[in-house]
C-alpha positions in Angstrom: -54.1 -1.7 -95.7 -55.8 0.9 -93.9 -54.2 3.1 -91.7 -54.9 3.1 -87.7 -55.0 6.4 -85.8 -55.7 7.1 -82.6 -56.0 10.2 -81.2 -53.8 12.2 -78.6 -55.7 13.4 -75.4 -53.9 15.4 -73.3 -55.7 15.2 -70.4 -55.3 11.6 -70.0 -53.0 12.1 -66.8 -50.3 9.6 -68.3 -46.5 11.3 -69.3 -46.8 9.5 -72.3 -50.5 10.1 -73.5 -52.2 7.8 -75.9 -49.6 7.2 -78.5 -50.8 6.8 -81.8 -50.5 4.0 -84.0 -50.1 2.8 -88.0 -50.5 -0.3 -89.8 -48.2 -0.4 -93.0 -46.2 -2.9 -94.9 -42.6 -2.4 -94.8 -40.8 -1.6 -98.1 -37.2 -0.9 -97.1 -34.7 -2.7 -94.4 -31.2 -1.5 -96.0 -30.4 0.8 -92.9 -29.6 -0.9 -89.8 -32.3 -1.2 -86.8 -34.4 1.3 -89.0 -37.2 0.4 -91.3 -39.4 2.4 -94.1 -42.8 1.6 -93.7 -45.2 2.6 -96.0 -48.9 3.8 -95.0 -51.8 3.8 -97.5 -55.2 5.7 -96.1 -57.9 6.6 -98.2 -60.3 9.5 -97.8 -63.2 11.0 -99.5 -61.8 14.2 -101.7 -64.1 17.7 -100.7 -65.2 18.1 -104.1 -65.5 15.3 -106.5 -66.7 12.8 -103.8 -64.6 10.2 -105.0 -62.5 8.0 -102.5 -58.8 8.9 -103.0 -55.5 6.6 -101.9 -52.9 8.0 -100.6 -49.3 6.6 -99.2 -46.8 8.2 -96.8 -43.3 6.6 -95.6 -42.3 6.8 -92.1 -38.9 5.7 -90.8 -39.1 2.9 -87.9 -37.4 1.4 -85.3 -36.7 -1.9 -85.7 -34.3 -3.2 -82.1 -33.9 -6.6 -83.6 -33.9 -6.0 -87.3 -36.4 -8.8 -87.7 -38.4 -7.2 -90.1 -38.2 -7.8 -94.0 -39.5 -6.1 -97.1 -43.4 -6.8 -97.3 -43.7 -7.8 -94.0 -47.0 -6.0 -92.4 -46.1 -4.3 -89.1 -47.7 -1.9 -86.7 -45.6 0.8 -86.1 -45.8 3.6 -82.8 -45.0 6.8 -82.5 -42.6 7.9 -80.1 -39.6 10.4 -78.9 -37.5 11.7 -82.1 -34.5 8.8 -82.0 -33.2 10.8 -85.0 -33.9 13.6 -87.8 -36.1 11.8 -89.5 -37.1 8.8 -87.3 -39.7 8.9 -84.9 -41.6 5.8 -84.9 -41.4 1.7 -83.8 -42.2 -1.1 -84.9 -44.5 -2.6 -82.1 -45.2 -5.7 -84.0 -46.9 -7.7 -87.0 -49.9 -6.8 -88.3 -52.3 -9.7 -88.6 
């Protein structure tokens, strides 16, 4: 489960820019129309060359509350919809 970035450009002429976008399984749906979805990445650490795993939880989104815990979803940043939430879920990951 390896996450998906794109980068912003901000000279792409669009108001919204390129919006970037996680893959992550989703590990909480207590809250309503929000989901915690966590993303694993992995990276090369500077000085012992191994390849580390890392996770980070980001608050989603979820209109429809469709999604359930260990579901795999791709999620999308967007405009802050509350303190801490400022992602959606755009859809399943296959």
């Amino acid at each position: 489960m390896a996450a998906e970035a794109t980068s912003t450009s901000a000279g792409s002429g669009s108001s919204a820019g390129r919006r970037r976008t996680l893959r992550g399984r989703v590990v909480s749906d207590k809250m309503d129309k929000t989901v915690v979805v966590e993303v694993e990445r992995t990276y090369q650490h500077r000085t012992i060359h191994k390849y580390v795993k890392t996770t980070k939880k980001y608050k989603a989104h979820d209109e429809a509350n469709a999604c359930k815990v260990g579901d795999l979803v791709v999620i999308e940043e967007s405009r802050p919809l509350s303190r801490t939430k400022r992602w959606v879920v755009v859809g399943g990951a296959s």
